[in-house]
C-alpha positions as CSV (number, residue, x, y, z in Angstrom):
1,X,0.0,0.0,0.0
2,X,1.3,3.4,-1.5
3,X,1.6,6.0,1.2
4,X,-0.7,8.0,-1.0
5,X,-3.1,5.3,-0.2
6,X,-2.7,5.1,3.5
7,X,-3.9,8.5,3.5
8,X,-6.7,8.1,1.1
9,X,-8.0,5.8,3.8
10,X,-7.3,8.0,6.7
11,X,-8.9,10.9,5.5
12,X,-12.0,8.7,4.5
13,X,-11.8,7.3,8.1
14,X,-11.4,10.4,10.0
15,X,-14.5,12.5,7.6
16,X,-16.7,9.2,8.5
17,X,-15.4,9.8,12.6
18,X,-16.1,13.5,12.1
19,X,-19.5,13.2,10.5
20,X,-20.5,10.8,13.2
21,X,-19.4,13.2,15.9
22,X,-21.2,16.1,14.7
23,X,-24.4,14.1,14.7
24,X,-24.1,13.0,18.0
25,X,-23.2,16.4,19.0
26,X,-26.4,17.8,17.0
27,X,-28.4,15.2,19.2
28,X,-26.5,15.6,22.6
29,X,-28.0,19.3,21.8
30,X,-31.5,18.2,21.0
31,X,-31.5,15.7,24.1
32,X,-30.5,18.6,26.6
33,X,-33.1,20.9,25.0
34,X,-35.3,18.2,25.6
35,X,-34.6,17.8,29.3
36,X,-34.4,21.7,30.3
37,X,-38.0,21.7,28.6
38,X,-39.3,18.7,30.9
39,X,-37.6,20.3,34.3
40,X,-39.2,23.9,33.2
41,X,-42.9,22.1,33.0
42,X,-42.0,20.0,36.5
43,X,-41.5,23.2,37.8
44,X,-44.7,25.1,36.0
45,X,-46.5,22.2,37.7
46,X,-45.5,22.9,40.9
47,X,-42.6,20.2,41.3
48,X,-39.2,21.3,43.2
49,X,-36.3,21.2,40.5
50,X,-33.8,20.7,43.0
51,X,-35.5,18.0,44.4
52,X,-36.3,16.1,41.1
53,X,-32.3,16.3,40.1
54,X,-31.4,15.1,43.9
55,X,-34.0,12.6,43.0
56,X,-32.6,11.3,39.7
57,X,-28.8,11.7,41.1
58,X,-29.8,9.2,43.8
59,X,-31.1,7.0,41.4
60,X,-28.1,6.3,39.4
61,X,-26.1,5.6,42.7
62,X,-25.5,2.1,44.3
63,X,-27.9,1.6,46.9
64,X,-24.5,1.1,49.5
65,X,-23.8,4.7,48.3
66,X,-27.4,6.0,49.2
67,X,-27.0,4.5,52.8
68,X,-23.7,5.7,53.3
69,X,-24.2,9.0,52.1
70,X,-27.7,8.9,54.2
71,X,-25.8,8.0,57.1
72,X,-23.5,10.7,56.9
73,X,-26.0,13.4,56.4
74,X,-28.1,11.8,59.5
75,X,-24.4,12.2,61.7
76,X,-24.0,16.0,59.7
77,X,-27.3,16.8,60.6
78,X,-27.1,15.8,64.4
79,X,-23.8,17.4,64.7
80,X,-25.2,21.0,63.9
81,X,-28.3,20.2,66.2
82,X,-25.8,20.3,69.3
């Protein structure tokens, strides 16, 4: 293979990589418009934002994680109660 065509096939490759990164760049956009949209009518329906991302924080943690971090908000909590 000619260097000439090493480089054929590398600038084919990296306009295919590019292409497919724009898209998903295009839809990462879309998919955070999307979710700013649903927190704005949570919140025109009353719902706590702050809440709902605690919420959906906790929900991608490990239920260990939620206890110990429960836990330690429980000992936080009774420490500033003194």
């Amino acid at each position: 293979m000619s260097d000439f065509d090493r480089f054929s096939v590398s600038a084919t490759l990296i306009k295919q990589i590019v292409s497919r990164i724009e898209n998903l760049e295009e839809k990462k956009t879309e998919v955070l418009t999307d979710i700013k949209d649903t927190f704005a009518e949570a919140k025109s329906q009353g719902l706590d934002i702050a809440i709902l991302r605690k919420l959906i924080k906790i929900r991608k943690m490990k239920k260990e994680d939620v206890e110990e971090e429960e836990e330690l908000l429980e000992i936080y909590k009774r420490a500033l109660e003194v």
